[in-house]
C-alpha positions in Angstrom: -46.1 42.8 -25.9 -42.8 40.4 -24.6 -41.0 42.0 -21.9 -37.9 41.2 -23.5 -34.7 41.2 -22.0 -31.0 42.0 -23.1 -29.2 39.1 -22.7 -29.4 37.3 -25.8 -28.5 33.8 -26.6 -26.9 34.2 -30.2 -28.2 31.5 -32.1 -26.9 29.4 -35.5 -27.2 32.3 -38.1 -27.8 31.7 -41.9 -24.3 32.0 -43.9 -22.6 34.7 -43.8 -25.0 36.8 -42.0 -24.5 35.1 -39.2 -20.6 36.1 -38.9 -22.3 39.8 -37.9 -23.4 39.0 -34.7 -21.0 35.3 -34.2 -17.7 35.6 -33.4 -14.8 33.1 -32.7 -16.4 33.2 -28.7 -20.4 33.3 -29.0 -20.6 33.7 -25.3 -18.8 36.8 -25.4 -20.9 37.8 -27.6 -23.9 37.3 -25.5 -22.3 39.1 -22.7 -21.5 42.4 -25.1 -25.2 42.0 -26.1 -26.7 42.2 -22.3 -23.6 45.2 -21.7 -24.0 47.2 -24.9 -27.6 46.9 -25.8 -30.1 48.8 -23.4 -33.7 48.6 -22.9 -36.4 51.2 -22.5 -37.2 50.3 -19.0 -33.5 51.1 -17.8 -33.2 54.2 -19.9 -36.1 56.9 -19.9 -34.0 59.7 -20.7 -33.2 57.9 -24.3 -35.7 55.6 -24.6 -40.1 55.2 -24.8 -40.4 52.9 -22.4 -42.3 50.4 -24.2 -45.5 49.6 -26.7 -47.7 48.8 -24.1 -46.7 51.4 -22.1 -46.1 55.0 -25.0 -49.8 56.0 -25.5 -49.7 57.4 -21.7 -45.7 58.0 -21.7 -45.8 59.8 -25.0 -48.3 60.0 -26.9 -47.7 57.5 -29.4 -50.0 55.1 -30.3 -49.9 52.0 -28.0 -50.2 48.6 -29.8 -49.1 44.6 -30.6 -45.8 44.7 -31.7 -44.5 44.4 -35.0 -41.5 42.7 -33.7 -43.5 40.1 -32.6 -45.9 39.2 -35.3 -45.7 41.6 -38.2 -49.1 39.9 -39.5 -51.2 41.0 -37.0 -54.8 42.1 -38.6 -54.6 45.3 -36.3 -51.9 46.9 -37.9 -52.8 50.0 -40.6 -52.0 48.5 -43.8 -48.2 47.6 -44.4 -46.4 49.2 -47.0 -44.0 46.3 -48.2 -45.9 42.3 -47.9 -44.6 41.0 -44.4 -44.3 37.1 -45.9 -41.5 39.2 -48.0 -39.4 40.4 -44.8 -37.1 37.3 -43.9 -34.6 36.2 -41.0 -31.3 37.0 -41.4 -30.6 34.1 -38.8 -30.1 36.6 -35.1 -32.7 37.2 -32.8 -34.0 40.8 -32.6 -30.8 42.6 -31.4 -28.4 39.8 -31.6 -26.4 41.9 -33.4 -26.2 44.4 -30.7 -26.8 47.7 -31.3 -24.6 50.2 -29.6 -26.6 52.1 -27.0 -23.7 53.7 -24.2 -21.3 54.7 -27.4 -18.0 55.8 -26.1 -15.5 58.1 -27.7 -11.7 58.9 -28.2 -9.4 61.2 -29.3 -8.5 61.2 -32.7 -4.5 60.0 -32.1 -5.9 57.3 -29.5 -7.8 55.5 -32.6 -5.1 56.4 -34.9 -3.3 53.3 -32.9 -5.9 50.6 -34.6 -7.3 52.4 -37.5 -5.6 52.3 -41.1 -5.4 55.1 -43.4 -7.3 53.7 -46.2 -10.2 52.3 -44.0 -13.3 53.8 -44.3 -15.3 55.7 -41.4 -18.9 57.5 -41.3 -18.8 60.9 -40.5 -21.5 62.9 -38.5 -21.2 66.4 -38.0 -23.5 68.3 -35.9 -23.0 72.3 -35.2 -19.0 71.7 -35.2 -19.5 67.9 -32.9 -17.5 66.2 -35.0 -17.7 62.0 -34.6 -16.4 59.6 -36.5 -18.3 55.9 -36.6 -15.2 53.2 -38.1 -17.1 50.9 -40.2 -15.1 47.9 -39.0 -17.0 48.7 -36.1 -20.7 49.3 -37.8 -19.7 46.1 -39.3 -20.5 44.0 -36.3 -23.2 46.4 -34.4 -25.1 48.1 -37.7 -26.7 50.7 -35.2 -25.6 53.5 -32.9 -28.3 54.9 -30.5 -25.9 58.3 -30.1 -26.8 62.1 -29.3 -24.2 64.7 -31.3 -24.3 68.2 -30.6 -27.6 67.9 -28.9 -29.4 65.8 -31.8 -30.7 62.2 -30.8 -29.2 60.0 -34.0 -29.3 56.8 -35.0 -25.8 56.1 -37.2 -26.7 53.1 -39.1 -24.8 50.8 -41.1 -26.0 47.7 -43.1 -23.1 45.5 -44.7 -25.4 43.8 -47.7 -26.1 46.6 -49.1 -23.3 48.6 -47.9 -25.6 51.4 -47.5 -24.8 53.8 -44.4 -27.6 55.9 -43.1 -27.8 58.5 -40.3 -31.5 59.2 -38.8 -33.1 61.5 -36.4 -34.5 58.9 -33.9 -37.4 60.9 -33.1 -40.5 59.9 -33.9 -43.7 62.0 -33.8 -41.7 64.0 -32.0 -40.5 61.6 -29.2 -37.0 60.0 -28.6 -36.5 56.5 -28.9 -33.9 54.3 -29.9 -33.5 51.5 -32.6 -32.6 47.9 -32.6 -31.8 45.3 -35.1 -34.7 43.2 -36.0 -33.0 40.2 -37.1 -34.2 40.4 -40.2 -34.3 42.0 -43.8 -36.0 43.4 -46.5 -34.3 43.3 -50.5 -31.6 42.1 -48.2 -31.6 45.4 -46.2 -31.6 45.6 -42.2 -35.2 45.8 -41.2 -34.9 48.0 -37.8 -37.3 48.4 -34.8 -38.0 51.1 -32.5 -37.9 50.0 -29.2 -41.1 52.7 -28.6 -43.8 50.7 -30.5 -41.5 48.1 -31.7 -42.9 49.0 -35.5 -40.5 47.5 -38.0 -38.5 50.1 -40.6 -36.1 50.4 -43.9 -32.8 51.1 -43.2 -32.4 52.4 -46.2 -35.3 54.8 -46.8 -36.1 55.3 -42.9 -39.9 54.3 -43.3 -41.6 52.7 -40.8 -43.4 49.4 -43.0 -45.0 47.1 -40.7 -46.7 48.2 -36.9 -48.4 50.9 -35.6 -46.1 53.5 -36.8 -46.7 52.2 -40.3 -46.2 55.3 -43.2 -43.6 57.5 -40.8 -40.9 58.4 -42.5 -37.2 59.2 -40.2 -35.4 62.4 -41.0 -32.1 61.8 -42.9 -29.4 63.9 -41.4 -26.5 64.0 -43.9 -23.4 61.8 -43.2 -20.6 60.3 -45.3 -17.7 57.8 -45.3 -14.1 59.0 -45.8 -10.9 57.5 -46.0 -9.4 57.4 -42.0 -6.3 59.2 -43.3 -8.5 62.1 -44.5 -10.9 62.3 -41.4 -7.5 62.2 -39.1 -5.9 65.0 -41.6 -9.1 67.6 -41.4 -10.9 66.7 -38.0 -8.0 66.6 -35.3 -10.7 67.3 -32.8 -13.1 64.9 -33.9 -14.1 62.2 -32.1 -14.0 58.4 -32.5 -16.2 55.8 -31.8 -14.5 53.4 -29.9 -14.2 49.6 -30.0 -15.9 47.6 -27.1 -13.8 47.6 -24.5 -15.9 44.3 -22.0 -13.5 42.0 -23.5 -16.0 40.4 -25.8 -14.4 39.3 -29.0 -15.0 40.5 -32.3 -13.0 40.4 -35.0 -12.9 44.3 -35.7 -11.2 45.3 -38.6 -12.0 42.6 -40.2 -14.9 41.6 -43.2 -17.1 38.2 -43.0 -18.8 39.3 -46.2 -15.4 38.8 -48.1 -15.8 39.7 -51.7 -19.8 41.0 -51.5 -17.9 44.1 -53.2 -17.7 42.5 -56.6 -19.2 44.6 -59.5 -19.8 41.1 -61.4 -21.4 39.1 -58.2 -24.8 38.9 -57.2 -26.0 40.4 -54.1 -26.7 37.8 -50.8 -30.2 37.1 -49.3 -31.9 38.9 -52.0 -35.5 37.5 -53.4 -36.3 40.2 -55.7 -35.5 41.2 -59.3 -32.4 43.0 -60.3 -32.9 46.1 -62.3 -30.7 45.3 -65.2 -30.1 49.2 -65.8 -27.1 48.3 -63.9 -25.3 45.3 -62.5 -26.4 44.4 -59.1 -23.5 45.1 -57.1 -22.4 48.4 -59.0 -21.5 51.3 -56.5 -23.8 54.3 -57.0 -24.7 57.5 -55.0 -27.8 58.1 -54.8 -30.8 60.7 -53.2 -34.4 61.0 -53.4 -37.0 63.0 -51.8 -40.4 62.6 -51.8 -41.1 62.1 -55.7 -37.9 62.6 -56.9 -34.8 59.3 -56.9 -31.5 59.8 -58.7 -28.0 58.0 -59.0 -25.0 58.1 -60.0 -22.7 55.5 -60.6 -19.2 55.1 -59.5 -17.9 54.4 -63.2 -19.1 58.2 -63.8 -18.1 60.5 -61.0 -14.6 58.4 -60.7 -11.9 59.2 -62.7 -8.2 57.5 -63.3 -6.7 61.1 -62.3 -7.1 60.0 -58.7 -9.7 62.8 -58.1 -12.7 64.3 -60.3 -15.5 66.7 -59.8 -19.2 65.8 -61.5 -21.6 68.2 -61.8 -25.5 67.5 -61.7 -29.2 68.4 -60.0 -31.6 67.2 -58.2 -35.0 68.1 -57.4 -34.6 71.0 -59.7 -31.1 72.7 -57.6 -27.7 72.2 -58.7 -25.2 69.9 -57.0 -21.7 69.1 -57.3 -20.0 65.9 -56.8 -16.5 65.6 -55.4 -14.5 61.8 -55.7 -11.3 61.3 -54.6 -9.1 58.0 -54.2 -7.9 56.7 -50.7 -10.6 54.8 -49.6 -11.2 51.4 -48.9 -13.9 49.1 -49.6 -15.1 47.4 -46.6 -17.1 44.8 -48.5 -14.1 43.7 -50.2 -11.5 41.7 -48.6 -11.7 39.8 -45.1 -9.0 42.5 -44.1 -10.8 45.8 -44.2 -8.1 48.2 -44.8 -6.6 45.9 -48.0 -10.0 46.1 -49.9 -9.8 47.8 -53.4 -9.8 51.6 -53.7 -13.5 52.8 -54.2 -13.0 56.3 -53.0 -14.0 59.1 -50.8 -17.5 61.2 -52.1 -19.1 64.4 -51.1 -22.1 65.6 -52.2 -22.5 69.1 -51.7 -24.6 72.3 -53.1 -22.3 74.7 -55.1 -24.0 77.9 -54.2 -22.3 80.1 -52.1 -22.9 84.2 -51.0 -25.8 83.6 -54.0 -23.0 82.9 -56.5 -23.2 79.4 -58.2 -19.4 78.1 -58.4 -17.8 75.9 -60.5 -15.1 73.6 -59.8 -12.2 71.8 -61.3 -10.0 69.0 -59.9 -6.3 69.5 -58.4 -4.9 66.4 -57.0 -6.5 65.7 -54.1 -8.5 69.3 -53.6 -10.7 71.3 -55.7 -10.8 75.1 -56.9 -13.5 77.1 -58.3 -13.3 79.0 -61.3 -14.6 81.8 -59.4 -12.0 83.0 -57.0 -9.6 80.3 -57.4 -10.7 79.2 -53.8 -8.6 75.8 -53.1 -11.7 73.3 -51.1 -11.1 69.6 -49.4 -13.5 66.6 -49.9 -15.5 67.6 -46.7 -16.6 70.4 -48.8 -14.4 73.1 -47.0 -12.9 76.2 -48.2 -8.9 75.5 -47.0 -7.1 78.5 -48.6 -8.2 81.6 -51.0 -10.9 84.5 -50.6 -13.1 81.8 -49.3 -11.1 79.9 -46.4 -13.6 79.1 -44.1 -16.4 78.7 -45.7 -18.4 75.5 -46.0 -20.6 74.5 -48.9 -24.2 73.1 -47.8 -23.8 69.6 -47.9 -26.7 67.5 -49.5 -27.7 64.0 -48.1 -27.1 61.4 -50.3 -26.4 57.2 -49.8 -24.0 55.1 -51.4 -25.1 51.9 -52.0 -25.4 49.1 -54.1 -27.4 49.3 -57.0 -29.9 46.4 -56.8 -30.9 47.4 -53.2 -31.6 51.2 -54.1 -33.5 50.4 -57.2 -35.5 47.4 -55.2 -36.8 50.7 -53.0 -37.3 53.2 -55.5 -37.7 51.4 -59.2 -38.4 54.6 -60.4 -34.7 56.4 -60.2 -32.9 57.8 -63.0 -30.0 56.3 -62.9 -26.6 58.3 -64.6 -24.3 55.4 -65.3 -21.1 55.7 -68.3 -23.5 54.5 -71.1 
């Protein structure tokens, strides 16, 4: 096991990959990396202080690092073939990982943040955060605690798939860092415990000692800015670094990866051709069960629309509305084409299953005429105030959710 240290010389990245973690001042870049990215020696309250070091500290298995050499004979048997996982041009945390996130108010960010861009919500016991994607653009991971649960917000721009995780393991706390590599073009992470290597998208650890865990999924969504600033007043909102390091923030290297008729970038395995590649889906699995929806269905030229469905045997409902941007669209964030704001949420409430209808940009149920938002909340009727259950979900591309689980019954407008 390296001792490796923070301050990372970025180094020539492959395409447009590299743009994630290179910006018009690579030195500044370095410097942010060292500032923003934080080892497990210098923080034990977040962070297993290292492989070598857990089986005493912790309890988790000690080991050679995955990070290091993902062939190594001693690991238990990896789940995906490690001469398949391939550099996506950084070094391991060269695109740096924000460990010390800091927040502001929701009318601060309201001075760089355009309506239509899109931001990842968290919401833990009434904490509300907000994570702007033209920030998770440039950083992909979020060490953060909200409410008092230990996350890791996770974003990865080829396959446009945001993720939050509980970044416990076993148990123990530890933090996640960017590999520098992928997997079906997804960000392979490390946990900077055993430095085992994981899916972003799934949240199972591959490659290392940890091989076969599997992170919780806590449920998060992305929503237009002018909706989040409309409903969450007192939210708060990641802010963008402020150690003078420059990065183009707000902006998109991966200009039109967000094109229904394109092919996907870095990718080595077969498309299922249920779908094109890059179609937009939502999508959920558990255990033994994968199902998606594509945007084509649960969108609707009405400018809002309500799709009904199950999963894993309960019933779901599916709200869409317009005002969101695509991030993946055009090298100006907040111009890309309208894709949409989606919540996925259960419709039973008080016992009662409801059912819902659009109305411009709300919903009511048939039931008791309840009006509710996108966020899944009860703004005005017998309900106000109540909150449907909300049901974690991923929107994603299609190729890289059917790479991972071939076996997904996919609902597309054939």
């Amino acid at each position: 096991m390296r001792n490796r240290t923070k301050l990372i010389v970025l180094i020539g990245a492959v395409a447009l990959v590299a743009a994630a973690c290179t910006s018009s001042d690579a030195q500044d870049d370095t410097d942010t990396a060292a500032s923003e990215t934080t080892n497990a020696e210098t923080t034990p309250d977040t962070t297993v202080a290292s492989a070598s070091e857990s089986s005493d500290a912790t309890g988790l298995p000690a080991g050679a690092s995955a990070l290091d050499d993902r062939f190594n004979d001693a690991f238990p048997d990896p789940l995906i073939d490690p001469g398949e996982v391939q550099s996506g041009g950084p070094p391991p945390d060269g695109i740096p990982p924000i460990d010390d996130p800091q927040f502001i108010s929701v009318t601060d960010a309201d001075e760089w943040l355009n309506d239509p861009e899109p931001v990842l919500v968290v919401d833990v016991d009434g904490d509300v955060r907000a994570y702007p994607i033209q920030i998770m653009m440039w950083h992909e991971i979020v060490n953060d605690t909200v409410g008092d649960l230990p996350l890791a917000v996770t974003y990865c721009p080829l396959c446009n798939s945001a993720v939050s995780f509980i970044r416990e393991v076993r148990g123990v706390e530890t933090t996640f860092g960017t590999s520098g590599s992928l997997y079906n073009a997804n960000l392979v992470m490390y946990d900077r415990a055993t430095e085992s290597l994981w899916n972003q998208l799934d949240g199972r650890a591959v490659i290392g000692v940890l091989t076969g865990d599997v992170l919780e999924q806590y449920p998060s969504s992305t929503v237009s800015w002018a909706d989040f600033k409309a409903t969450k007043q007192d939210g708060k909102v990641l802010d963008r670094d402020r150690t003078g390091a420059s990065r183009a923030y707000g902006t998109n290297p991966y200009t039109g990866l967000d094109d229904p008729n394109g092919q996907p970038f870095l990718f080595n395995g077969e498309v299922d051709v249920r779908a094109k590649a890059m179609q937009n889906i939502v999508a959920m699995e558990n255990g033994t069960d994968a199902v998606a929806w594509s945007l084509d269905v649960i969108s609707d030229d009405s400018g809002s629309s309500v799709t009904t469905g199950e999963f894993a045997g309960e019933p779901l409902v599916i709200f869409w509305k317009t005002g969101e941007a695509s991030a993946l669209d055009t090298s100006d964030i907040s111009s890309g084409k309208d894709v949409g704001t989606v919540g996925v949420f259960s419709p039973i409430v008080d016992g009662q299953e409801l059912t819902f209808v659009a109305d411009g940009d709300s919903y009511i149920d048939d039931q008791t005429s309840t009006t509710w938002n996108v966020f899944g909340e009860a703004t005005d009727g017998s309900l106000a105030g109540t909150t449907l259950e909300p049901v974690t979900f991923v929107r994603t591309f299609w190729f890289s959710w059917a790479a991972f689980r071939p076996d997904t019954n996919l609902i597309d407008a054939s």
